[in-house]
VEXDREN-2710 file (C-alpha; in Angstrom, 1 decimal):
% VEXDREN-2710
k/r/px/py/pz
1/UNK/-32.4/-11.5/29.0
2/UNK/-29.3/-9.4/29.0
3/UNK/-27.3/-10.5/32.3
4/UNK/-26.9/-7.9/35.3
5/UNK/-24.0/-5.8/34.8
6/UNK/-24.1/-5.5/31.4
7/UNK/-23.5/-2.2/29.0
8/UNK/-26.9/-2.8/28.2
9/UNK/-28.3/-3.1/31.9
10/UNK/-26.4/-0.1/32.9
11/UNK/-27.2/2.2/29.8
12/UNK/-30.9/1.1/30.8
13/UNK/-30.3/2.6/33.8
14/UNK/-28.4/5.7/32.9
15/UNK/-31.4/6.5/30.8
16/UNK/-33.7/6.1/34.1
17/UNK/-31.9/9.7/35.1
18/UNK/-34.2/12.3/33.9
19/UNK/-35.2/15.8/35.1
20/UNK/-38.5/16.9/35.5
21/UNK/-39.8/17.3/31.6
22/UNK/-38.2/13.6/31.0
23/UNK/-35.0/14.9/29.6
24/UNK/-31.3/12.9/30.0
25/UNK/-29.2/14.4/32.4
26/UNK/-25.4/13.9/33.0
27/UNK/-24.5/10.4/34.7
28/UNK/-21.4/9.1/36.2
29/UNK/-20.4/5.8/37.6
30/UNK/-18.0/4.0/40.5
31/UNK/-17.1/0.7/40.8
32/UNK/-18.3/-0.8/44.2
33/UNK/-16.2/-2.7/46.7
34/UNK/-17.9/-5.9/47.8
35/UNK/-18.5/-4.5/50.9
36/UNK/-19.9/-1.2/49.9
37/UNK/-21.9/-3.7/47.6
38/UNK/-23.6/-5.3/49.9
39/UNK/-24.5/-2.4/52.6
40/UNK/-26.2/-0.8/49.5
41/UNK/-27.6/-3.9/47.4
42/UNK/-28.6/-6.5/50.0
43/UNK/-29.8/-9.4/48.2
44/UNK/-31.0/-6.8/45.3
45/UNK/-30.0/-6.6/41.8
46/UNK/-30.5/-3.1/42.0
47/UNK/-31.2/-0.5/44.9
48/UNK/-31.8/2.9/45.0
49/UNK/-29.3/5.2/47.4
50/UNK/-30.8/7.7/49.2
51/UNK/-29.3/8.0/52.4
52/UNK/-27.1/11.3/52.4
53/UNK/-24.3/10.3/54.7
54/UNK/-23.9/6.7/52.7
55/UNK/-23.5/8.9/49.2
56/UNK/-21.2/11.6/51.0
57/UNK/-19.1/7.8/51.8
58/UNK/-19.1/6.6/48.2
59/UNK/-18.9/9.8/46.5
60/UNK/-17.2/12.5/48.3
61/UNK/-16.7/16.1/47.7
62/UNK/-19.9/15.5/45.4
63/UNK/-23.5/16.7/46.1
64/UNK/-25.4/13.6/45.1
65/UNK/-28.8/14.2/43.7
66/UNK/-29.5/10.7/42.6
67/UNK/-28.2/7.1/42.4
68/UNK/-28.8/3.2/41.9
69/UNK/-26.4/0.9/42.5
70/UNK/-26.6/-1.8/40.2
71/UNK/-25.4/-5.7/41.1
72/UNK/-23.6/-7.3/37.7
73/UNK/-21.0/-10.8/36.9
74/UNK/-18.1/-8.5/38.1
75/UNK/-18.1/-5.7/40.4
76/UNK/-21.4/-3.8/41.7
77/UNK/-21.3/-0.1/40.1
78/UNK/-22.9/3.1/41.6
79/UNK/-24.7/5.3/38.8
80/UNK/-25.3/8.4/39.7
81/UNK/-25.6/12.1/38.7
82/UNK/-25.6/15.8/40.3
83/UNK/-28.1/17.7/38.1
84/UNK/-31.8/18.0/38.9
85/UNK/-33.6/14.9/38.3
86/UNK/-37.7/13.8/39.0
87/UNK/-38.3/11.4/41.2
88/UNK/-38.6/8.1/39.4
89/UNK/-35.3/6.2/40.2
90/UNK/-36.9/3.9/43.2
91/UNK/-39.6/2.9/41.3
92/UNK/-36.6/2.4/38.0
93/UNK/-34.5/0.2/40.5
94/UNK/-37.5/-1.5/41.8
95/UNK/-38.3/-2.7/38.4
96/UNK/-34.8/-3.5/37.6
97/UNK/-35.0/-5.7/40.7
98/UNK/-38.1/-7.2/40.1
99/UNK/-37.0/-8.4/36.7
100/UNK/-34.2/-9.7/37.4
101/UNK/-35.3/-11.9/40.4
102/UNK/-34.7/-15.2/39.1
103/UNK/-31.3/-14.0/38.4
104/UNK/-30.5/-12.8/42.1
105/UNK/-28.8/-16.3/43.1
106/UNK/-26.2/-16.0/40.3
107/UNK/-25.5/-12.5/41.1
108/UNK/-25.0/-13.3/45.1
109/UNK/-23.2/-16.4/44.0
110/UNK/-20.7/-14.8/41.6
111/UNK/-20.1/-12.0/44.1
112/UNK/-19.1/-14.6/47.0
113/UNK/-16.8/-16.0/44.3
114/UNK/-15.7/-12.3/43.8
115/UNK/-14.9/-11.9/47.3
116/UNK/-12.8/-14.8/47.8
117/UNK/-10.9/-14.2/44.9
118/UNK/-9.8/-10.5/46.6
119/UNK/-9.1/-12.0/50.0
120/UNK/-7.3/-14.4/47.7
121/UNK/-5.2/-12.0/46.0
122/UNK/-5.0/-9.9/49.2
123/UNK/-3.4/-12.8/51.4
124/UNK/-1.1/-13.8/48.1
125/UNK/0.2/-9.4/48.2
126/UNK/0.9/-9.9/51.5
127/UNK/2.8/-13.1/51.8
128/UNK/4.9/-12.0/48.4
129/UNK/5.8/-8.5/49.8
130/UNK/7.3/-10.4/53.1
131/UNK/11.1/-11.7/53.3
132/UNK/11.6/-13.2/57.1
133/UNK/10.6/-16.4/56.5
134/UNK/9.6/-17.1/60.2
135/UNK/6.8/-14.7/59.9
136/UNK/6.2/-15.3/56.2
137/UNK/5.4/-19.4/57.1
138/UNK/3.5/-18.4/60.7
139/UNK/1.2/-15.6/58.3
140/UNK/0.6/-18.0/55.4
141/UNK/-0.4/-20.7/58.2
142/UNK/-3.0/-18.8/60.2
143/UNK/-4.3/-17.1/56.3
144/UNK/-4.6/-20.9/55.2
145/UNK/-6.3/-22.0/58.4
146/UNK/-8.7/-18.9/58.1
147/UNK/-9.3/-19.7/55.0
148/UNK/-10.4/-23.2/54.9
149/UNK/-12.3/-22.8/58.0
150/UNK/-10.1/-25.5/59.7
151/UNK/-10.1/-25.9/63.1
152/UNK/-6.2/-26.2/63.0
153/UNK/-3.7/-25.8/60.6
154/UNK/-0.2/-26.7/60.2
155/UNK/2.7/-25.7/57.7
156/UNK/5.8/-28.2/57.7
157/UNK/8.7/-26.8/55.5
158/UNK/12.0/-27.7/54.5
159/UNK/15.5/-25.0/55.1
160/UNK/19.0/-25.8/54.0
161/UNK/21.6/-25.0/56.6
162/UNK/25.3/-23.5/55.8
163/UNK/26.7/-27.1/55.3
164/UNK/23.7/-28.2/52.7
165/UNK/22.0/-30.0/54.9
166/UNK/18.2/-29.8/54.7
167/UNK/16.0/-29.8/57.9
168/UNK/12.3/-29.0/58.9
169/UNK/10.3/-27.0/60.9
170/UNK/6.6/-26.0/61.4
171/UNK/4.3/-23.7/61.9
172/UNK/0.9/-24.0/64.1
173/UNK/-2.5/-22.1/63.7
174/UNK/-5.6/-22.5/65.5
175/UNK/-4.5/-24.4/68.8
176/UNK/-1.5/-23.7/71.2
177/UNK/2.1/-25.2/69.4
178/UNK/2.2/-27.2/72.6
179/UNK/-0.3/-29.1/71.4
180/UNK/1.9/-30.4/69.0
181/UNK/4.9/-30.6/71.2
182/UNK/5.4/-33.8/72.1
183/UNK/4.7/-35.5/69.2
184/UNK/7.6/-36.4/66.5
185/UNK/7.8/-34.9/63.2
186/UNK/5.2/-36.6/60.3
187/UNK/6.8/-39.3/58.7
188/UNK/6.6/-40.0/54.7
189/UNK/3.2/-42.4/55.2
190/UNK/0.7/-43.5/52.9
191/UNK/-1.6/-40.7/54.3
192/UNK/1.4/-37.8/53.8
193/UNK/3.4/-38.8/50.7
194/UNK/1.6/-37.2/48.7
195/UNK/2.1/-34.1/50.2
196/UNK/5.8/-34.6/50.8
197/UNK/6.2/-36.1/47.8
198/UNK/4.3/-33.1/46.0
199/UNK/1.9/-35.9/44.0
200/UNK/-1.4/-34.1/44.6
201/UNK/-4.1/-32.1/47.1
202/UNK/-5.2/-34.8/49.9
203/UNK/-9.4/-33.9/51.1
204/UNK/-11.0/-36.5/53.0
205/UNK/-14.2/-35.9/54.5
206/UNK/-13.0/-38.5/57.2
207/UNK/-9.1/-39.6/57.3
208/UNK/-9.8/-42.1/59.5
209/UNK/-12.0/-44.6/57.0
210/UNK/-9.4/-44.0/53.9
211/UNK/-7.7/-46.9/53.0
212/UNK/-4.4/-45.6/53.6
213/UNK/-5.3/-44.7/57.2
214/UNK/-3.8/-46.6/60.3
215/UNK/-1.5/-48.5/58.2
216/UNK/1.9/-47.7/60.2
217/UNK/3.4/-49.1/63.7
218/UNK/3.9/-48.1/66.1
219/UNK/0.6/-45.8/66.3
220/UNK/-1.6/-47.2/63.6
221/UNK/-3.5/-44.2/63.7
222/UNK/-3.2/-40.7/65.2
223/UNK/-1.1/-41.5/68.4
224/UNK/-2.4/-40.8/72.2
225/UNK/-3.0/-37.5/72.7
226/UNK/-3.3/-36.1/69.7
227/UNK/-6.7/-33.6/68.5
228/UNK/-9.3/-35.4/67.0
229/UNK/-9.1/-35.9/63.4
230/UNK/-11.6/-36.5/60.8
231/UNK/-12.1/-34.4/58.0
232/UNK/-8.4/-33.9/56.4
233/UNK/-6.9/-31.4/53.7
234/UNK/-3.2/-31.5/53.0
235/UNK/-1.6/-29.4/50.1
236/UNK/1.8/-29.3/48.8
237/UNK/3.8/-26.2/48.5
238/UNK/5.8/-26.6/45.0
239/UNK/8.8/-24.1/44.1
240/UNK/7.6/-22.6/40.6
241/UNK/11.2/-22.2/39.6
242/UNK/12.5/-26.1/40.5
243/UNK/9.7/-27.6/41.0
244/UNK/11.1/-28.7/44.1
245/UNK/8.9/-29.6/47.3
246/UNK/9.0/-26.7/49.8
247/UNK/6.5/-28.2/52.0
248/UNK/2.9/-28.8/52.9
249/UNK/0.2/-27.3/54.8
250/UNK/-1.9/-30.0/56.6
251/UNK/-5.6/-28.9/58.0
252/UNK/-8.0/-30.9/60.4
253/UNK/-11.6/-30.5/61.7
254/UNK/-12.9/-32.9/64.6
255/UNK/-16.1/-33.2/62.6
256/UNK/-16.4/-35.1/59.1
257/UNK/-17.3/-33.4/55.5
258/UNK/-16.2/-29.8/56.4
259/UNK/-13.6/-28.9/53.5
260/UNK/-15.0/-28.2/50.2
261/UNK/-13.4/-27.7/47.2
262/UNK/-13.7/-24.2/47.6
263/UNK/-11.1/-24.9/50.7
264/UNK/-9.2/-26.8/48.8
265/UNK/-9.3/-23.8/46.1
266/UNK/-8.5/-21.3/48.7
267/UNK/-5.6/-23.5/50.3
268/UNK/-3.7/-23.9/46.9
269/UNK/-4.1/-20.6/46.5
270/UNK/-2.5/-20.2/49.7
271/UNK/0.2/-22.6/49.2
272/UNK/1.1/-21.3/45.4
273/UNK/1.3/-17.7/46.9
274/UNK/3.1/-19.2/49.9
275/UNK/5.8/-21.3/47.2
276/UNK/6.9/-18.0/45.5
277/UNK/6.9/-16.3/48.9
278/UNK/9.5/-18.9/50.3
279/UNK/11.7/-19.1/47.0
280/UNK/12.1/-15.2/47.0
281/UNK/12.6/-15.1/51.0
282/UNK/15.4/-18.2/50.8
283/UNK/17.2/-16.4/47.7
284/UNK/17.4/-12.8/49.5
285/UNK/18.4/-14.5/52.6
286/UNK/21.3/-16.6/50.1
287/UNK/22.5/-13.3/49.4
288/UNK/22.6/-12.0/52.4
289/UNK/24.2/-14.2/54.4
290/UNK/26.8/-14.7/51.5
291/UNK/27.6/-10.6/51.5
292/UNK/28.1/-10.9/55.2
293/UNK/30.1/-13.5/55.3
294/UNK/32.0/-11.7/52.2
295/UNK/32.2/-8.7/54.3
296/UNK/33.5/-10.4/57.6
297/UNK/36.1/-12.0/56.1
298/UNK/37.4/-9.2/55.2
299/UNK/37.4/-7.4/57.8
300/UNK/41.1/-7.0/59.9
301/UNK/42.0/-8.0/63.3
302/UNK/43.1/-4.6/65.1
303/UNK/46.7/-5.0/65.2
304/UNK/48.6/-4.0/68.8
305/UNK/48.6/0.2/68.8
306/UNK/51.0/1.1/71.3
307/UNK/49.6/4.2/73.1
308/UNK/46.5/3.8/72.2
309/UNK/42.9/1.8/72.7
310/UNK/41.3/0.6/69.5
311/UNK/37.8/-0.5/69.4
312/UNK/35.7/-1.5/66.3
313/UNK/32.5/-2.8/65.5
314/UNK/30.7/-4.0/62.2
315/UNK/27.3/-4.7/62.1
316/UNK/25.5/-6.3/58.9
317/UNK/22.0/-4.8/58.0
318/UNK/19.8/-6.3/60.5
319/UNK/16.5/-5.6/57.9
320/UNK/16.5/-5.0/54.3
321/UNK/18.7/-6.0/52.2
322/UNK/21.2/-3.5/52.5
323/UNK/24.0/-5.9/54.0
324/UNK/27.9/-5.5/52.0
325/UNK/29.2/-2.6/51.0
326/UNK/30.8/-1.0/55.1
327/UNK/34.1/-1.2/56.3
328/UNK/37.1/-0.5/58.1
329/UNK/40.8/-0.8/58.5
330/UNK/43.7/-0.8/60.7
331/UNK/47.0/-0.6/59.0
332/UNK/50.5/-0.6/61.2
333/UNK/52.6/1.7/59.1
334/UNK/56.1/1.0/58.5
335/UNK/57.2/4.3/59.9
336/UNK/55.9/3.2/63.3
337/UNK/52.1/4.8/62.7
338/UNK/48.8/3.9/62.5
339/UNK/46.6/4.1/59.3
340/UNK/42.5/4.1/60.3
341/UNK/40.3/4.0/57.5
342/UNK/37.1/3.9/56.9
343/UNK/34.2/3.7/54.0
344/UNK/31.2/2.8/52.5
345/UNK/30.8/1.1/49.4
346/UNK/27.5/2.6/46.8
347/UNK/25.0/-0.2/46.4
348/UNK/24.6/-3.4/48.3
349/UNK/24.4/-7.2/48.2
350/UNK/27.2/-9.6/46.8
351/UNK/28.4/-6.6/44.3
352/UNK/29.3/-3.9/47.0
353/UNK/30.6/-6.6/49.0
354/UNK/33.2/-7.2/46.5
355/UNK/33.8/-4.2/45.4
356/UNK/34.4/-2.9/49.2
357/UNK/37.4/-6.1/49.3
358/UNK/38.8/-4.7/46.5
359/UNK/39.0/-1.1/47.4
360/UNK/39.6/-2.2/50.7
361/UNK/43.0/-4.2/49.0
362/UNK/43.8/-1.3/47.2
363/UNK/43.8/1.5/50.3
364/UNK/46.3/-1.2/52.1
365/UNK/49.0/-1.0/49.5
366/UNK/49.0/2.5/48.6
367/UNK/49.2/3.2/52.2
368/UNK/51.9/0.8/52.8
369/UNK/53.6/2.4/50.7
370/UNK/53.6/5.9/53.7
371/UNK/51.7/7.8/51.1
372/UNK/50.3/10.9/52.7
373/UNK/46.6/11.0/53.2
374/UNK/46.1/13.1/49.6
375/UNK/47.6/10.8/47.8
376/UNK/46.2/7.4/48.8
377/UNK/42.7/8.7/48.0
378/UNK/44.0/10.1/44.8
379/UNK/45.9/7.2/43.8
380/UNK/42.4/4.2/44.6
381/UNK/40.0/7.2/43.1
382/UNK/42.0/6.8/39.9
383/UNK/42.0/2.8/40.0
384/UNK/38.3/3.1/41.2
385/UNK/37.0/5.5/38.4
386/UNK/37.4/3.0/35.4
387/UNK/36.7/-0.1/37.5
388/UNK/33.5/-0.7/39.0
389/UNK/31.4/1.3/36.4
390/UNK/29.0/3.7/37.5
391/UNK/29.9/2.8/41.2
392/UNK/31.9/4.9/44.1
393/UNK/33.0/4.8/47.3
394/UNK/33.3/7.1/50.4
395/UNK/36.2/6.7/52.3
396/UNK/37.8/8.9/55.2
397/UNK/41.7/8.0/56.1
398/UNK/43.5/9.1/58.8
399/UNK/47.0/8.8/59.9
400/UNK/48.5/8.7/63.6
401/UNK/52.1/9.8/64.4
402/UNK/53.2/8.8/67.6
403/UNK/56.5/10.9/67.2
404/UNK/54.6/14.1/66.9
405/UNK/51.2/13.6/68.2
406/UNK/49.3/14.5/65.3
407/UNK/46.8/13.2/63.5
408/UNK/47.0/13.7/59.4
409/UNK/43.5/13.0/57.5
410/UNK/42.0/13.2/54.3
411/UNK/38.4/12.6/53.2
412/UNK/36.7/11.3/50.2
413/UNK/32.9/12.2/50.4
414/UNK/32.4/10.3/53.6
415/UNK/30.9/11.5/56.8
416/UNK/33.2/13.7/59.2
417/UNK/35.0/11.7/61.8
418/UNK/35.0/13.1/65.6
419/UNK/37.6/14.2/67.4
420/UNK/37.1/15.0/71.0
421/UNK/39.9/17.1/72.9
422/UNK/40.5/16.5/76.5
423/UNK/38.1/18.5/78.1
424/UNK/36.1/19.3/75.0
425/UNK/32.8/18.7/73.3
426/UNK/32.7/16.5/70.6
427/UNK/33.8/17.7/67.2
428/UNK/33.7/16.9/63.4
429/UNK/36.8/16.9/61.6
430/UNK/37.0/16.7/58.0
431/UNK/33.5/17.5/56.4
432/UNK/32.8/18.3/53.0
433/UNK/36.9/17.8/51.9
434/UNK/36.3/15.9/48.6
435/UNK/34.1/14.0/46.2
436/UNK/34.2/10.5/47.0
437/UNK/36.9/7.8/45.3
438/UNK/35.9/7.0/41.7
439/UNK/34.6/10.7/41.1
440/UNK/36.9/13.3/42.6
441/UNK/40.4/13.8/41.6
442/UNK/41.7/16.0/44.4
443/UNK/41.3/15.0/48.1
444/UNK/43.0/17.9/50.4
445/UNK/44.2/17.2/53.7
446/UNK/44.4/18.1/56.8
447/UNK/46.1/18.1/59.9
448/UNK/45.2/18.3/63.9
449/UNK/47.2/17.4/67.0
450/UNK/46.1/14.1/69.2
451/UNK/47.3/14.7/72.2
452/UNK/46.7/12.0/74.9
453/UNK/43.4/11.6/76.6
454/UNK/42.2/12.5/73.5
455/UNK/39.2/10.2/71.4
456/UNK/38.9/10.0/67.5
457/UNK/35.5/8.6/65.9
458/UNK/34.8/7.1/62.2
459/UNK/31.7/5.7/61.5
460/UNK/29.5/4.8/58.4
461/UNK/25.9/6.0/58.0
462/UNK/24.1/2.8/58.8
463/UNK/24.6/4.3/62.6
464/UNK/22.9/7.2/62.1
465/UNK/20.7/7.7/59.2
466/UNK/17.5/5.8/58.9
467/UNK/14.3/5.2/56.5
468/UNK/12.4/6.9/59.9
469/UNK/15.1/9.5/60.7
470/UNK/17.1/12.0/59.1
471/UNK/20.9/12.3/58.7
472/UNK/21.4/15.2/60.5
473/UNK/19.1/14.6/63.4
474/UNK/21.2/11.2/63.3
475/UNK/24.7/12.8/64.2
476/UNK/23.2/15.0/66.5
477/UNK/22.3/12.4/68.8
478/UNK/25.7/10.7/68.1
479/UNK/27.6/13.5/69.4
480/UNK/25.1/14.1/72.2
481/UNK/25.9/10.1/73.5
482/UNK/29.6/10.2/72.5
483/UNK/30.4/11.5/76.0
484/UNK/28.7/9.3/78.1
485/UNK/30.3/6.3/76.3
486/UNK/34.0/7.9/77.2
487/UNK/32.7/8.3/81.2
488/UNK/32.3/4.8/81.6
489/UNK/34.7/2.6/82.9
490/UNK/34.2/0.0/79.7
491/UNK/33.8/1.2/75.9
492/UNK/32.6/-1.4/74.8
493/UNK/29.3/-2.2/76.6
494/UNK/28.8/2.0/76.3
495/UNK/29.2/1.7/72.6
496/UNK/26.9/-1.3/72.0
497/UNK/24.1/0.0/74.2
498/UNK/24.8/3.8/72.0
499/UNK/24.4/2.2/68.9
500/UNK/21.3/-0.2/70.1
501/UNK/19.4/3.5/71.2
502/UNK/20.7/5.2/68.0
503/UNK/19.3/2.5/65.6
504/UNK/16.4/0.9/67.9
505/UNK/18.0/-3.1/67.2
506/UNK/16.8/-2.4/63.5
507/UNK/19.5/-0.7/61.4
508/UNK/18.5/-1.2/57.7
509/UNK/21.8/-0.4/56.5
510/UNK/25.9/-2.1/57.7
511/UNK/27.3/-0.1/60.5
512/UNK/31.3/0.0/61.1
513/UNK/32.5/2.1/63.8
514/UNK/35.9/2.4/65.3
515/UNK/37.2/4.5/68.1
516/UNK/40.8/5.3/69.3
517/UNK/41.3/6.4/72.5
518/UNK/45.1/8.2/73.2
519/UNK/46.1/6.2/76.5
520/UNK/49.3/8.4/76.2
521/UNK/51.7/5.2/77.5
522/UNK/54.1/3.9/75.6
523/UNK/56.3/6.5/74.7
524/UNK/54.1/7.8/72.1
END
């Protein structure tokens, strides 16, 4: 007999859906999720659906005249039709079910194997998708622990620290970590080599009658205190690009015989899914930290600004992987002025990083060189534009003269800086001057007096523009908090608890900020 599911089961069916004078009418089919499957099927190889608001569910937008869902070897389908039809499907599904009986087992047992292979794939999406690797282990242990039916699980990996050195850590699901607490980390034993060593899948239906069990001082066993073992599953989680051992998830059940092979098929599902997860989490969070440190390094020390207050901050992505391409600069001018530049390198990781030293370089010795504001940016646009390929940079520079009180800038596609005037709102200077550096040629400049009391404001995007919130709306609030930061007695604190509200503790891209305050002391 032809099995459920088949082209030949559901044309049999299809040709069950006639009109009234026995003639074919127009059928269409959906594939059934395994829940929608089983509201509609039961333990039935084949149902008719005549409930109205169940059809409306599976078939929306469609006035349902007839259907049958029909169980197969892969997914249930829904046949069904909106023309005029007599009224023989239930009795056409009843047969159908009827003889197919003895096949109902194998149809229920195949969809159960259906089903865990989705929550499968489902729990292997989600662990994939994730790069924090505290949450990725802590999700991959209570999936694991769900899984196998455990009645606690635990997930003991392996980091490597900035000096190479490799440590472990663990996760807990199913009982409180203080459980675990006071109890020292598992040692390589005869029961947990294999894990460790990544030789195989440990079951035991009860760990403590295997030969290897009890075999090590000072405990010879489980040690005082610990939760009841007896039926044991350990797994090894193996990097699929080294091979190397990432670490192993370990699962326990008071009573004996309660892992099956189906938990032990679910749990190295778990742990393979888990492996790739890890591997991809510890290389982004390589990068990372190496295009942070990239871009701290070369970041300056403000150097002493007579007349006036300097404060900076840079702030690596805290989420994504956006971290590298922001920074700033302070450059003491021969002529007795200050240089402040700012700018944001296109693209992120390790690349912008280096890029953003090398423009960074670049800006210094042009402007070393007392270059007015034009001509720096003209000068690293035209190294820029046949060095980085299809990259660019924004930058906004800005000069201060102590001998006349002015402030000379020019701007290559960044965002405006703020100036705010003693006894002013906050204002933007300098938007919309040029293309950035590596496209534009020309980069006009302008001039404005900074007179003392007064506050000047460069800042890259990462402060104000968001995956949840617009650019514009961004600045807005940045010019609405600028003044509360200048009314209190310390910048600092002001500025960290501005930027905390602006980004929420989660900026997904670098921030650098600096601000100069005119004291109006020391002769300048």
């Amino acid at each position: 007999m032809t099995a459920p599911g088949s082209d030949d089961l559901l044309g049999a069916v299809r040709r069950a859906f006639v009109d009234g004078r026995g003639a074919p009418v127009t059928t269409d089919v959906r594939p059934l999720e395994p829940a929608e499957a089983r509201a509609v099927l039961g333990d039935h190889v084949a149902a008719a659906v005549t409930d109205r608001a169940v059809l409306a569910g599976l078939v929306p937008g469609r006035e349902i005249t007839g259907a049958i869902a029909v169980a197969g070897t892969g997914p249930a389908t829904l046949v069904y039709t909106t023309e005029e039809i007599g009224g023989t499907l239930p009795a056409v599904a009843g047969a159908v079910d009827a003889a197919t009986a003895h096949l109902a087992g194998t149809v229920r047992r195949l969809q159960g194997e259906a089903a865990v292979l989705d929550a499968l794939h489902a729990t292997g999406r989600e662990l994939t998708a994730q790069l924090d690797i505290d949450r990725l282990v802590q999700d991959a242990t209570d999936a694991a622990t769900q899984a196998t039916a455990a009645e606690f699980g635990a997930f003991f990996y392996n980091l490597v620290d900035e000096l190479g050195e490799s440590y472990t850590l663990y996760t807990i699901s199913g009982v409180p970590r203080e459980a675990f607490a006071r109890f020292p980390m598992p040692r390589n034993t005869e029961v947990f080599a294999p894990t460790f060593d990544g030789a195989g899948t440990v079951r035991s239906p009860d760990i403590t009658r295997d030969p290897r069990f009890g075999k090590n001082a000072p405990h010879h066993g489980m040690p005082d205190g610990h939760l009841p073992v007896r039926s044991y599953l350990a797994v090894s989680v193996l990097s699929p690009t080294t091979g190397e051992v990432l670490g192993g998830f370990f699962f326990g059940h008071p009573e004996p015989d309660r892992f099956t092979a189906r938990h032990e098929y679910l749990a190295e599902g778990i742990a393979a899914y888990s492996a790739i997860a890890l591997d991809n989490a510890r290389l982004y969070e390589r990068e990372r930290t190496l295009a942070s440190e990239l871009s701290r390094s070369m970041l300056p020390v403000a150097p002493p600004t007579p007349g006036l207050d300097v404060l900076t901050r840079y702030l690596p992505a805290a989420t994504g992987s956006k971290v590298g391409g922001d920074w700033f600069d302070i450059i003491a001018l021969p002529s007795g002025a200050t240089a402040f530049v700012i700018g944001d390198v296109v693209g992120h990781g390790v690349t912008a990083a280096t890029v953003m030293g090398q423009v960074r370089t670049a800006v210094r010795c042009y402007a070393l060189l007392e270059l007015p504001p034009s001509e720096v940016l003209r000068n690293v646009s035209a190294l820029t534009g046949g060095l980085f390929g299809e990259s660019f940079v924004t930058c906004f520079y800005a000069v201060h003269s102590p001998g006349d009180g002015t402030l000379t800038y020019a701007n290559a596609g960044h965002l405006p800086a703020i100036l705010v005037r003693p006894g002013a709102e906050p204002a933007e200077i300098g938007e919309a001057l040029a293309q950035p550096l590596g496209v534009g040629s020309d980069f006009p400049q302008r001039g404005t007096g900074f007179p003392p009391g007064a506050d000047l404001v460069l800042y890259t995007d990462g402060l104000v523009e968001s995956r949840t919130r617009d650019l514009t709306l961004g600045v807005e609030w940045l010019l609405a908090g600028i003044p509360e930061v200048l009314a209190s007695a310390d910048h600092g604190p002001a500025w960290d608890k501005l930027v905390d509200e602006l980004t929420h503790g989660r900026h997904d891209d670098d921030i650098a900020l600096i601000h100069v305050r005119h004291r109006g002391e020391d002769g300048s």
